[in-house]
C-alpha positions as a printed Julia matrix, in Angstrom:
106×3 Matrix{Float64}:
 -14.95  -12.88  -32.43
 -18.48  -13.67  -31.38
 -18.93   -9.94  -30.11
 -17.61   -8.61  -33.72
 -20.36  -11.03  -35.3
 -23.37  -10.1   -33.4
 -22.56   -6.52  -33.51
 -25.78   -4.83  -35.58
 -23.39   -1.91  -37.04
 -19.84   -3.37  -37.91
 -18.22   -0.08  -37.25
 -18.77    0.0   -33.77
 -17.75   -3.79  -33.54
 -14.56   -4.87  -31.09
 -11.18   -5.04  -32.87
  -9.56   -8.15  -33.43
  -6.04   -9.46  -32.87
  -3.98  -11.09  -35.02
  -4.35  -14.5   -34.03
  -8.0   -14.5   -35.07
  -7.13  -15.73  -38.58
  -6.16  -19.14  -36.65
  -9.44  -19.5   -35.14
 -11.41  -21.93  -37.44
  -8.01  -24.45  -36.67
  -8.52  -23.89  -32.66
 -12.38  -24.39  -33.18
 -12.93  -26.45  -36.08
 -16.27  -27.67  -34.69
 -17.55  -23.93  -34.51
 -16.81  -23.08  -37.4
 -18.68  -26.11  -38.87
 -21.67  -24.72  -37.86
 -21.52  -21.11  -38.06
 -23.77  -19.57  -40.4
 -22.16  -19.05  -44.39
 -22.57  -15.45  -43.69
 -21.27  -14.82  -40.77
 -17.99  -17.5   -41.17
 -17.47  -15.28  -44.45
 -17.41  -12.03  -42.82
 -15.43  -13.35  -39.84
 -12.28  -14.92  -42.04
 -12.45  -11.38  -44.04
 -11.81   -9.82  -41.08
  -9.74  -11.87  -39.74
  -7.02  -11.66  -42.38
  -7.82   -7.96  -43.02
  -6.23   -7.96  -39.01
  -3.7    -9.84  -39.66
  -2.49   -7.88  -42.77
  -2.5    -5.15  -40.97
  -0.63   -5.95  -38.05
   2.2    -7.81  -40.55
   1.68   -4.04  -42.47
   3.09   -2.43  -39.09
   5.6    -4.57  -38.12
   7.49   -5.58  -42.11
   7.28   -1.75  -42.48
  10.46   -1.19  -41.27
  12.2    -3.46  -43.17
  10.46   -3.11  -46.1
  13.15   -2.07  -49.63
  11.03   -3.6   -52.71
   7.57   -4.68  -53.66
   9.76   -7.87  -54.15
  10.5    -8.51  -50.46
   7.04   -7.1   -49.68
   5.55  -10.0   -51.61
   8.37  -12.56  -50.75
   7.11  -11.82  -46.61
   3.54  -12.51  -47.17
   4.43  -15.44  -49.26
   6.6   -17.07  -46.7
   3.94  -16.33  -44.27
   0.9   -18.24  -46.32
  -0.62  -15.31  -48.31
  -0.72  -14.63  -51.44
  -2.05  -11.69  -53.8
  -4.82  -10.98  -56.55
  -4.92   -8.57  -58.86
  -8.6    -7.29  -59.13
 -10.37   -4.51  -61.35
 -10.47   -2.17  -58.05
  -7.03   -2.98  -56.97
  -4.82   -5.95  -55.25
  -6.43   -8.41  -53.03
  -4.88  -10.46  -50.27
  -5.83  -14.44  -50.12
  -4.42  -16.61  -47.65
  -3.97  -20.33  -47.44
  -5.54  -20.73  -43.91
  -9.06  -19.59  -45.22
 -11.22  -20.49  -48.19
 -10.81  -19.62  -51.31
 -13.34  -16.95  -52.02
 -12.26  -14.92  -48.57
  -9.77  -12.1   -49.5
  -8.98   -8.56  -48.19
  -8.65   -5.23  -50.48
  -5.13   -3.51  -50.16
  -5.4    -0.02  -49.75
  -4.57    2.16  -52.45
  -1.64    3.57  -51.43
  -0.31   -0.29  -50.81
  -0.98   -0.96  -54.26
């Protein structure tokens, strides 16, 4: 996490794992302190892993947009419909932190 954040060009940054949405419960203290910034980009990351790891693995099992939505709800997520598209939210970050769903998801 503190590689991706002090990174100067995000592209080249270290890929996260899934369990980095959890972080700011492991380190509360951290997180306290981080800068606004950088605790923003690091939860929009963060759940832009994790939706993309849950992506790979519901895939399979996937037969509706109904049981699409039902998994992420059961999980602690939730979505937003935007002018661009759906959004992702998640009840482990703030509110304002959210992650675009690509087109072809929406």
């Amino acid at each position: 996490m503190l590689e991706m954040l002090t990174e100067q060009y995000f592209e080249n940054s270290p890929k996260l794992t899934v369990s980095a949405i959890f972080m700011p419960m492991i380190f509360p203290k951290l997180y306290e302190k981080m800068n606004s910034v950088y605790k923003k980009q690091s939860k929009s990351v963060a759940l832009g892993s994790y939706i993309k790891n849950a992506d790979r693995t519901h895939l399979p099992f996937e037969k509706s947009a109904k049981y699409y939505i039902a998994f992420f709800n059961a999980k602690g997520f939730y979505f937003v419909k935007e002018n661009d598209g759906f959004e992702v939210k998640s009840i482990y970050t703030d509110n304002k932190t959210s992650f675009a769903l690509p087109k072809r998801t929406s």
